[in-house]
C-alpha atoms as one frame of an Amber mdcrd trajectory, in Angstrom:
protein
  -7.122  13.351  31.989  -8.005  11.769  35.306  -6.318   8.894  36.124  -8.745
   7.818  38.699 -11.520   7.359  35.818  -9.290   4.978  34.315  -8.716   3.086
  37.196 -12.645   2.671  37.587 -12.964   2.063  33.791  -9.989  -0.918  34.227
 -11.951  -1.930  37.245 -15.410  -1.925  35.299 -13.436  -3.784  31.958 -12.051
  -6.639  34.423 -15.755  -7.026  36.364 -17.362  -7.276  32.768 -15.668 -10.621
  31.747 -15.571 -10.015  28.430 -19.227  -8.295  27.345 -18.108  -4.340  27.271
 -21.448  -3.714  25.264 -22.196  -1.089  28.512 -19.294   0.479  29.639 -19.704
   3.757  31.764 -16.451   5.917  30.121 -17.639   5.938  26.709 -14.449   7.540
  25.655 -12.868   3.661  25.944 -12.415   2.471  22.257 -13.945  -1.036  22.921
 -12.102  -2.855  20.257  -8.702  -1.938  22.182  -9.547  -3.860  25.081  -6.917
  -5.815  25.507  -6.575  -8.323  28.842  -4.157 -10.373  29.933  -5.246 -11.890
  33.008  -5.789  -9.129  35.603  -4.058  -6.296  33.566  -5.624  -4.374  31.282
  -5.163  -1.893  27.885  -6.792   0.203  25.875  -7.418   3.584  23.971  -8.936
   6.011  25.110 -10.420   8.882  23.370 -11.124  11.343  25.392 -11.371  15.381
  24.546 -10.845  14.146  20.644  -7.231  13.107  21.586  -5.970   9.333  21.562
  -3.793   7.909  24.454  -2.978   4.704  25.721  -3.781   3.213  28.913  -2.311
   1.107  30.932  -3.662  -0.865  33.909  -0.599  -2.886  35.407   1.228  -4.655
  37.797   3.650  -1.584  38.909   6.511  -4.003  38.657   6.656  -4.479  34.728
   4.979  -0.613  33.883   8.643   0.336  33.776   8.475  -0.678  30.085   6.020
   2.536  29.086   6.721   6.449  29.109   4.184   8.180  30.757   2.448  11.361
  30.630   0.628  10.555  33.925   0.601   7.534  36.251  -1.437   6.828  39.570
  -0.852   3.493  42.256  -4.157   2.102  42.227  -4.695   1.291  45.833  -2.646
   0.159  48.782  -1.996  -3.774  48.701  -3.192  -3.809  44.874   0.281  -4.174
  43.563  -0.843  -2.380  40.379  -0.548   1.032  38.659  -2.708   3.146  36.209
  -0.554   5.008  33.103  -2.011   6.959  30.600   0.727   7.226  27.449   1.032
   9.042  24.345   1.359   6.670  21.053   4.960   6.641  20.651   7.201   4.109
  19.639   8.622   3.632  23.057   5.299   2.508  23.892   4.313   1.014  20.730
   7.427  -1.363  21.332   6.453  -1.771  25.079   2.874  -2.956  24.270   4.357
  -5.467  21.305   6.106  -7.007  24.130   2.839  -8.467  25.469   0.828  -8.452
  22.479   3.272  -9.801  19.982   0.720  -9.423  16.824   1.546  -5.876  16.736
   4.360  -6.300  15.150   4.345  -6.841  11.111   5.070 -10.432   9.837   5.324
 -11.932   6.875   2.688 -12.503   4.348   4.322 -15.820   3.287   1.617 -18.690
   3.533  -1.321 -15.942   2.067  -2.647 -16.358  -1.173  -4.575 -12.836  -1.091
  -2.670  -9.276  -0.233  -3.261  -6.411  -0.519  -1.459  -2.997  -0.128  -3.075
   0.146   1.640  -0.709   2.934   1.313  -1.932   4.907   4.230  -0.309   9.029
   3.003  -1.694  10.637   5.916  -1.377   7.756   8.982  -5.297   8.249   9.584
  -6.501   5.651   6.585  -6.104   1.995   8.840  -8.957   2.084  11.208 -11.277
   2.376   8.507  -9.416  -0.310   6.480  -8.992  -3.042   8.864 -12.891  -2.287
  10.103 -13.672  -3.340   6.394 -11.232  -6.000   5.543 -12.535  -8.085   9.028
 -13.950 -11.592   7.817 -12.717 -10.971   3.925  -9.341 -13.335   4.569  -7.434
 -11.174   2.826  -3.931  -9.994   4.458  -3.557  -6.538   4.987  -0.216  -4.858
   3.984  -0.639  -1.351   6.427   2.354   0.274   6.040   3.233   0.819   2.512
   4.853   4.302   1.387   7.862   4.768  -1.268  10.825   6.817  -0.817   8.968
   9.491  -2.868   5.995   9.169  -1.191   7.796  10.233   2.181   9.241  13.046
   0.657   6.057  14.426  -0.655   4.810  13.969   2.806   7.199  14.824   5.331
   6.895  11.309   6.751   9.298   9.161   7.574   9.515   4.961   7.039   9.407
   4.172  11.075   6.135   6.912  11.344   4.210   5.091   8.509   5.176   1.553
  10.280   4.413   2.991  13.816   1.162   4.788  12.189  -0.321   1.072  11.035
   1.082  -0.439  14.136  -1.172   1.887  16.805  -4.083   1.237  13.829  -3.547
  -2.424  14.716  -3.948  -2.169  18.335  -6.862   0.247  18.637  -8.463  -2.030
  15.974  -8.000  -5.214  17.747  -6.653  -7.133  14.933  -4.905  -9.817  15.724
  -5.047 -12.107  12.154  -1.327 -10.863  10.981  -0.592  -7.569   8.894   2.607
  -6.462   6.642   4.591  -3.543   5.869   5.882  -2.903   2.733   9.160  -0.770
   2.078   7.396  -0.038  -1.429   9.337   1.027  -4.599  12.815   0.979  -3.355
  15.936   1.461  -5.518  18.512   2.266  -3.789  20.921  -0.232  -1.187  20.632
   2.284   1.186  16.327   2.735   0.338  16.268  -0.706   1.289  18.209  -0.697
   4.616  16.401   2.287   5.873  13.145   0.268   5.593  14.407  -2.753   6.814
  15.814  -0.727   9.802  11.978   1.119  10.506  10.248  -2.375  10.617   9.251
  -3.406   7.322   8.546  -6.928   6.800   8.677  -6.432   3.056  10.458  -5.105
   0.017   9.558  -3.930  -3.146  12.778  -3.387  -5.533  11.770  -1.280  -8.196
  14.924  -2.398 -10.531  14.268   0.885 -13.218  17.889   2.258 -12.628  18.581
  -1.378 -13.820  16.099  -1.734 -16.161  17.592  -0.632 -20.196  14.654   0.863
 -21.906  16.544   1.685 -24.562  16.676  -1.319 -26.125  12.884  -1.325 -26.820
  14.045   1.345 -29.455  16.959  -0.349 -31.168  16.346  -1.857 -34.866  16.524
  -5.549 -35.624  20.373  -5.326 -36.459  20.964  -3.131 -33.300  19.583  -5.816
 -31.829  21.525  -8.401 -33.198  25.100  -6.435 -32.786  24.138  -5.467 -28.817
  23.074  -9.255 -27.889  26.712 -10.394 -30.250  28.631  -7.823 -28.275  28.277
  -9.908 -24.683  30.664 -12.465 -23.721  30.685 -15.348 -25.536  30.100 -17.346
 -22.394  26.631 -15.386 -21.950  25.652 -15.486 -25.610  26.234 -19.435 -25.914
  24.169 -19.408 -22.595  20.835 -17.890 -23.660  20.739 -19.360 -27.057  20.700
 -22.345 -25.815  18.858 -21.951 -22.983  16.053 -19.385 -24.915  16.343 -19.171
 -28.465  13.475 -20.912 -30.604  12.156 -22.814 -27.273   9.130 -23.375 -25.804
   7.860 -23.586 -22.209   5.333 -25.447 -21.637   3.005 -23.590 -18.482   0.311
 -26.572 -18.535  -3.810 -25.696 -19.055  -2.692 -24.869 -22.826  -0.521 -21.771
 -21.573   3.199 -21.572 -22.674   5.728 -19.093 -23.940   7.825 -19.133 -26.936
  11.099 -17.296 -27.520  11.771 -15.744 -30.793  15.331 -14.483 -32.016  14.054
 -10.710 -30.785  12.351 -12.070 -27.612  15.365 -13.803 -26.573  17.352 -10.554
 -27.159  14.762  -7.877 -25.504  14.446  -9.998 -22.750  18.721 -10.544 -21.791
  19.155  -6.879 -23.049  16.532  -4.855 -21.022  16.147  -6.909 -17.931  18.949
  -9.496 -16.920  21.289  -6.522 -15.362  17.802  -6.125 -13.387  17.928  -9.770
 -12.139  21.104  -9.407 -11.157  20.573  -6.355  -9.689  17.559  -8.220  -8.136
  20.004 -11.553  -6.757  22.263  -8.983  -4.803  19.464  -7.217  -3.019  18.001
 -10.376  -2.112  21.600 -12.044  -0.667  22.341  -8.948   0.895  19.251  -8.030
   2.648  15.973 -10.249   2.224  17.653 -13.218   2.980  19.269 -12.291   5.760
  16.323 -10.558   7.082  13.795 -12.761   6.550  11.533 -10.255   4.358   9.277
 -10.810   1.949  10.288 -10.144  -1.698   8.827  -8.425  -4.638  10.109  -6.957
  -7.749   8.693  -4.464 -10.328   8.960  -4.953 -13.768   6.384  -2.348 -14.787
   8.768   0.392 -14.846   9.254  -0.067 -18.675   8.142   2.196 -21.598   6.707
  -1.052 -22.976   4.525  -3.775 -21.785   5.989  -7.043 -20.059   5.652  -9.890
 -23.082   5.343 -13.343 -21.593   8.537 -14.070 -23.202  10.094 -11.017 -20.683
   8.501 -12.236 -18.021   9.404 -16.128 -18.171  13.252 -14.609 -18.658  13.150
 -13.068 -15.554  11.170 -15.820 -13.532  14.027 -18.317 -14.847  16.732 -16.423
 -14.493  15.741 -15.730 -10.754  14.909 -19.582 -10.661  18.429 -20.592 -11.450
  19.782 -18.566  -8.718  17.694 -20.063  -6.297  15.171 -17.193  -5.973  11.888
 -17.080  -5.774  10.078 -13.519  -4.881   6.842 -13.502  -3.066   5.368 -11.731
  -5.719   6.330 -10.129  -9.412   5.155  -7.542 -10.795   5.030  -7.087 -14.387
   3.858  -4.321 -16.785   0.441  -4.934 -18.198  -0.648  -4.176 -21.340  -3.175
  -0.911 -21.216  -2.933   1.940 -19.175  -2.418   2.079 -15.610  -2.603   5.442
 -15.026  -2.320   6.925 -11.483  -6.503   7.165 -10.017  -8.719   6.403 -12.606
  -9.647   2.900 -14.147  -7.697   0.727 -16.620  -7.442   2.307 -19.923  -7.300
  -0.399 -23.055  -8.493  -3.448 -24.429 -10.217  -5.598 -21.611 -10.168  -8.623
 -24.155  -6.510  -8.774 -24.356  -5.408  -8.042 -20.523  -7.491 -11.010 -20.021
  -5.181 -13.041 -22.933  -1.888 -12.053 -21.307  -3.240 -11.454 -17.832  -3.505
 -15.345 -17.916  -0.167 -16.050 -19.007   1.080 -13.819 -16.577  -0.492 -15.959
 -13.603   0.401 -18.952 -15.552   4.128 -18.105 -15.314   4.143 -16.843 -11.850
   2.546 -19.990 -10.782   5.399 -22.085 -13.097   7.776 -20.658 -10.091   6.288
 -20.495  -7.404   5.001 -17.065  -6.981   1.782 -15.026  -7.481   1.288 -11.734
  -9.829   1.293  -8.269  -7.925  -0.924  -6.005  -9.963   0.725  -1.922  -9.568
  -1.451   1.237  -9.470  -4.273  -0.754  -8.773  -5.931   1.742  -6.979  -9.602
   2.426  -9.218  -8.783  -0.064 -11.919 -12.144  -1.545 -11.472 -12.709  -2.775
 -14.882  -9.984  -5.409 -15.079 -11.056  -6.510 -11.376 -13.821  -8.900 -12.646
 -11.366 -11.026 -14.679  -8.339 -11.370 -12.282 -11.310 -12.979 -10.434 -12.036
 -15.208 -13.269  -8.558 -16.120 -13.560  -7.918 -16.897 -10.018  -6.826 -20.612
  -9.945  -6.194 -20.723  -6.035  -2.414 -19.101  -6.766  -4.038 -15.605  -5.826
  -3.145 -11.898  -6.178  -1.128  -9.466  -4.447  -2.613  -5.753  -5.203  -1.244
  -2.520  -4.425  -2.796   0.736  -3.839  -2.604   4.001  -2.027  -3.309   7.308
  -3.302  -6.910   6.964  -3.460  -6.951   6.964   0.499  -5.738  10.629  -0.364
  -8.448  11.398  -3.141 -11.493  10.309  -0.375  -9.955  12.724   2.126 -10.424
  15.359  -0.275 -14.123  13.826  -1.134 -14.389  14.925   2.419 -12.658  18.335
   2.051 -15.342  19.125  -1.133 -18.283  18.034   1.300 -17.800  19.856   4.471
 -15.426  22.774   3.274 -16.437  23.676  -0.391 -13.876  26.830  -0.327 -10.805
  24.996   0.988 -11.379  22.366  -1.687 -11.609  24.877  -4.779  -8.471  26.746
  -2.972  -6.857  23.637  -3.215  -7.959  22.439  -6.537  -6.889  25.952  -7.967
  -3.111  25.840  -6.506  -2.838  22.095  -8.254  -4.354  23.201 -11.379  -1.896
  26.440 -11.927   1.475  24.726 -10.590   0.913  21.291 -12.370   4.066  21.297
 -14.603   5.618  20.969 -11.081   4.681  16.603 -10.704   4.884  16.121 -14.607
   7.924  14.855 -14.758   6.973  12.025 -12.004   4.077  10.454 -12.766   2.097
   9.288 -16.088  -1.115  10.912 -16.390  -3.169  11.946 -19.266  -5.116  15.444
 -16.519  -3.575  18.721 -18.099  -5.260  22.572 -17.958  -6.656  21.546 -21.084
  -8.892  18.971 -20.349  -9.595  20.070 -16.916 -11.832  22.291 -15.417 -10.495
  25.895 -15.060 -11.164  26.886 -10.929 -12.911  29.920 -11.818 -15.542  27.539
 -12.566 -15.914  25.440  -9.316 -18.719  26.359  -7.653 -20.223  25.237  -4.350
 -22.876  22.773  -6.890 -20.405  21.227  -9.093 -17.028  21.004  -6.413 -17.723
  16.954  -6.095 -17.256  16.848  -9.582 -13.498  17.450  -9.202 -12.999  13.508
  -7.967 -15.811  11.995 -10.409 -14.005  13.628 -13.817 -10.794  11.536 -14.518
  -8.963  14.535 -15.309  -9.249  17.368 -12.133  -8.897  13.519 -10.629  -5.703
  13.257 -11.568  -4.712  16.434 -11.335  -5.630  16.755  -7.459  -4.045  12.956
  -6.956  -0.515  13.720  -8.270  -0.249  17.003  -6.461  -0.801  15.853  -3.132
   3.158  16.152  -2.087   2.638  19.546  -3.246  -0.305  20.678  -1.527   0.586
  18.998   1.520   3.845  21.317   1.943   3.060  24.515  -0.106   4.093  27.501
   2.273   3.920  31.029   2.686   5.408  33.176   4.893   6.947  30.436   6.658
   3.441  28.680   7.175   1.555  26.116   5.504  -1.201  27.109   3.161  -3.056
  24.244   2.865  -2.471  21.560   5.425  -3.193  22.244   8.746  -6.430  23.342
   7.728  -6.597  20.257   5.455  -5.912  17.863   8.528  -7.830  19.991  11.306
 -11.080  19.474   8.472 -10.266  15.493   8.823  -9.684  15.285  12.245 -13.434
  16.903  12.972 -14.663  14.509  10.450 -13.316  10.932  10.759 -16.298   9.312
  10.647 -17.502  10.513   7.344 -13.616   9.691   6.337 -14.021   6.449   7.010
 -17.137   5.598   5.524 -15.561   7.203   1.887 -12.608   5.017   2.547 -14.684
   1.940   3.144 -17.055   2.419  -0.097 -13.616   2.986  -1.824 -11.729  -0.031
  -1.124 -14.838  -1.927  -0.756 -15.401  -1.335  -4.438 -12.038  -3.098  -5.260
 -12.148  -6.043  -2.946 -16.385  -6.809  -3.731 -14.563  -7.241  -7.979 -11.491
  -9.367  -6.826 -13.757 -11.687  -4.551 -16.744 -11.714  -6.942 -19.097 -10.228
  -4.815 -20.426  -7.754  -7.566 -19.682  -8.202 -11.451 -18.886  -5.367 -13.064
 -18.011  -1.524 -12.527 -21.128  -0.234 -12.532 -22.828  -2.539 -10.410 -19.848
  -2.485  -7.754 -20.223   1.510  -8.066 -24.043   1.736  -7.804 -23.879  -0.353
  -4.296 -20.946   1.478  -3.042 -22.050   5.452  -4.569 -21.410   8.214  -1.602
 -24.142  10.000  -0.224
């Protein structure tokens, strides 16, 4: 690095007043630029690395932890620093550019989640959703998720953050401490920056009851205090709620009884989290429901929107269990005709209190995309993906590196019992592809086929930390592949995403349309 370049190219960005359309140093990221009267940041990229420099009166540099620093000339009062992207620095430049940090999503109809696995997904992302007035939610990862990863909560924050600043966006992003259960789950993402929780209530959630009789029924609702069974007769049993635009819910004898026996210990559950930690935090709220065996009924969901009501709560966003399959990378499996029924009295309810419908594993589910944009009244959508970003950096692995890919493909396909018991998918050996066909010719067809899809989406964790002999197998050479091509990364991950957001904002009309304008070369 020389540090006298920089002090030109600071020099050259000051003299340009604003037009840096021919910069010298093409190795300065343009949309860094940053200025603040006569002191200047950005990212450079030179020799395929990223750093941070900083062109600054030598009085406040104090802030940042260089690698290399330089007094710019005698009299000048300022001083050149080149940085690595650490937090220390990440926290220094927030102190001047305050829309680095995550905020709130509070106030935005339209949200969506971008799960970034690998911390090399945002770029792309923001580059796309520029203009769409949709809020970004960067940093979104579960606990499992950092396991499978080796990542931590304040690396996928900090990760988004840097994305933020290279990218120059300044319009407001969120990060999302995503599928939390645990007190302690939700502290540690408070504590690395997260603007936003997602409980996922399923330790709290009694699927059980979906299986009980009639008369079970009957004798486990009988069996609560009389206090609590006096409470939701009255309040439940044999009423109607009346949504307005024709919608409304109605609570039979057994919905009255699913609904207090499999979810209230969730709201509850749901009430302390929120006194405890959103509250006093500030953060944005959202609870899953879709961790059920069965889908949410709009009797179930109305319970828990009350219930939440009456203790003064109202999430950001909800999340309930749709009926059809949502299976992990691959588009909605059932009948479009009733989603759209219930999908409707979903949004009815969540607008009834105040909050809008977050739509889980929405990553590829481009068929239903079309009629949440029907629906849309104005209350709007929050929708959450994330593993795809994974599944186009292996669209890249299958274009430039054929042999890594069916490597890859081959470990998942033998050691697949291992994610089983995590995820629901439909991929097993039987319906896949065996590797020992893969060939150079057919490779791409491993992401097009729903089932070596899935397979290669819900062993990522896996093939991201096999080892042998003390060394990875897989994912250096996996990352060193991405690193040489970002560009053709980025273009997969904007056709990707692209496909979803051109369905929930009506640009395109159906699947196949959205997937013709959008197919990789």
């Amino acid at each position: 690095m020389s540090t006298s370049k920089y002090i030109d190219d600071a020099q050259e960005i000051l003299a340009a007043n604003g037009d840096y359309s021919n910069l010298s140093d093409k190795d300065v990221y343009v949309p860094s630029i940053q200025v603040d009267r006569t002191n200047v940041y950005f990212i450079s990229h030179a020799n395929d690395d990223k750093h941070l420099v900083v062109y600054e009166t030598g009085s406040t540099t104090g802030d940042f932890d260089a690698v290399e620093s330089a007094e710019v000339g005698e009299g000048t009062g300022k001083k050149l620093l080149v940085t690595e992207l650490t937090k220390v620095n990440n926290d220094a430049l927030s102190k001047r550019f305050p829309w680095l940090k995550p905020i709130s999503r509070h106030g935005y109809k339209y949200t969506f989640g971008l799960g970034d696995r690998l911390g090399n997904a945002s770029n792309a992302h923001l580059r796309l959703f520029k203009g769409r007035g949709i809020f970004p939610i960067l940093g979104q990862q579960s606990i499992r998720e950092l396991l499978l990863t080796d990542r931590t909560e304040l690396d996928v924050v900090q990760s988004a953050a840097w994305a933020i600043f290279e990218e120059g966006w300044t319009e407001g992003w969120g990060a999302d401490g995503d599928h939390v259960k645990e007190p302690y789950e939700v502290e540690y993402a408070v504590e690395s920056g997260c603007t936003m929780i997602t409980l996922d209530a399923t330790k709290k959630i009694h699927n059980e009851i979906a299986d009980l009789t009639d008369e079970e029924l009957d004798a486990k609702f009988n069996a609560l205090d009389d206090d609590y069974v006096k409470y939701f007769t009255d309040t439940y049993l044999d009423k109607t709620f009346d949504l307005g635009d024709g919608a409304e819910v109605h609570f039979t004898k057994k919905d009255m009884e699913q609904s207090v026996l499999i979810f209230f210990d969730a709201v509850l559950y749901g009430e302390y989290i929120y006194h405890r930690f959103i509250e006093p935090n500030s953060l944005d709220f959202e609870i899953s429901m879709d961790e059920t065996i069965v889908p949410t009924t709009p009797a179930n969901h109305y319970f828990f929107g009350n219930e939440l009501n009456v203790r003064g709560i109202t999430p950001e966003t909800l999340a309930p269990k749709f009926y059809g399959e949502f299976q992990k990378a691959i588009d909605y499996i059932g009948d479009l005709d009733r989603f759209e029924r219930e999908y409707k009295i979903h949004q009815a309810i969540s607008k009834h209190f105040g909050y809008r419908v977050s739509i889980h594993s929405g990553s590829d589910k481009l068929s239903v995309y079309p009629i949440v944009h029907k629906l849309d009244d104005g209350t709007g959508w929050h929708v959450k993906t994330a593993g795809t970003n994974w599944l186009e950096a292996m669209r890249v692995i299958a274009k430039v590196d054929p042999e890594l890919m069916k490597e890859m493909y081959s470990y998942a396909y033998n050691n697949l019992q291992d994610v089983k018991p995590f995820y629901v998918f439909t991929a097993d050996k039987d319906n896949s592809p065996k590797p020992e066909t893969i060939t150079d010719d057919n490779v791409m067809s491993l992401l097009t086929d729903d089932n070596p899809r899935q397979i290669i989406h819900t062993m990522y964790g896996n093939l991201l930390t096999y080892q042998e002999s003390f060394r990875y197998v897989f994912r250096d050479r996996f990352f060193d592949t991405l690193k040489k091509h970002q560009d053709q990364y980025d273009d997969y991950l904007n056709r990707h995403i692209a496909e979803h957001i051109d369905l929930l904002q009506g640009k395109s009309a159906s699947r196949d349309e959205v997937r013709a304008k959008y197919e990789p070369k």
